[in-house]
C-alpha positions as CSV (number, residue, x, y, z in Angstrom):
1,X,-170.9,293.3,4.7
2,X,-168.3,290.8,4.0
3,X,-167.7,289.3,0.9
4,X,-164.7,287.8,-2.0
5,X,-164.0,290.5,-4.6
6,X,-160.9,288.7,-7.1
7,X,-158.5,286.4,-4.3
8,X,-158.9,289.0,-1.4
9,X,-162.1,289.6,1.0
10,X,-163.5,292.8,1.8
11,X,-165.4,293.2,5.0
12,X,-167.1,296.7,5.1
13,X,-168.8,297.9,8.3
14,X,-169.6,301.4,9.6
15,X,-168.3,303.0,12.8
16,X,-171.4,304.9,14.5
17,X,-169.9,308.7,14.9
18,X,-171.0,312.0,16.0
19,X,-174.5,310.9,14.6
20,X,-173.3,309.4,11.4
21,X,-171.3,306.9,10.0
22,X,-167.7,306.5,9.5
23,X,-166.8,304.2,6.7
24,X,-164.3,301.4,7.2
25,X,-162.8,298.9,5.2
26,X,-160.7,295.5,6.2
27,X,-159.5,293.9,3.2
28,X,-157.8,290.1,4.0
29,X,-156.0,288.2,1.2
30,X,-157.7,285.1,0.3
31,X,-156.1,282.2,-1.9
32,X,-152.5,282.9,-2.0
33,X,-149.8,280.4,-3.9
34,X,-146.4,279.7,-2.8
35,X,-144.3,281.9,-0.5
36,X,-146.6,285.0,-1.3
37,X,-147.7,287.3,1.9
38,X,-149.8,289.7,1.6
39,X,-151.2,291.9,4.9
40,X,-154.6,293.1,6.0
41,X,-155.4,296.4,5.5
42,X,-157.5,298.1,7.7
43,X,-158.8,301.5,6.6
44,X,-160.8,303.1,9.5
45,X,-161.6,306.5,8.6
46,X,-162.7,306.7,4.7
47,X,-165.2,309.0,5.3
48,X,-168.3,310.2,7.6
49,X,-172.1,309.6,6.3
50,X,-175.7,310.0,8.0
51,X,-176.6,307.1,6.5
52,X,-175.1,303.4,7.0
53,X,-175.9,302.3,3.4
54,X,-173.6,305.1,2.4
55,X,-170.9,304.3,4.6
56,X,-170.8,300.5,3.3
57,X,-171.0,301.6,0.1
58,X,-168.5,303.5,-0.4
59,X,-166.1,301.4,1.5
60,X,-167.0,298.5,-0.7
61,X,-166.0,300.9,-3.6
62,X,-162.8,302.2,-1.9
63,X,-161.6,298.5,-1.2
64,X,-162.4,297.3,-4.7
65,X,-159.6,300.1,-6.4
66,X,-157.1,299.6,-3.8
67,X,-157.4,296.5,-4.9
68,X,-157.8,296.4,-8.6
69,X,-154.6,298.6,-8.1
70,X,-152.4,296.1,-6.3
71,X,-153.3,293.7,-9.1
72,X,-152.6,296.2,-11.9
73,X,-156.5,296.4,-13.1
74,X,-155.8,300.6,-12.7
75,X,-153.8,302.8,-13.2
């Protein structure tokens, strides 16, 4: 599942493992202004799930606080 969240993109698929699901996360800046980089972060291994809903899910949710806290939305 890909989709914007703020100025970044956050594409969420599951890995099929050992009968499950391994959640993954690849989150790409979007707009930027000026001289700003930012990298892509790839998080492979956010957790294992039997179902693939799961896995998206809470990949989707583990992208979205990493990046509320690069923007200062959490503590």
């Amino acid at each position: 599942m890909r989709f914007q969240y703020r100025r970044w993109t956050i594409n969420a698929t599951p890995d099929i493992s050992d009968g499950g699901f391994r959640a993954h996360a690849r989150i790409s800046p979007g707009m930027l202004s000026g001289e700003e980089y930012l990298p892509v972060i790839d998080q492979a291994d956010l957790g294992h799930f039997s179902r693939e809903a799961l896995a998206v899910e809470h990949a989707i949710n583990w992208a979205m606080i990493w990046i509320d806290t690069q923007e200062g939305e959490r503590p």
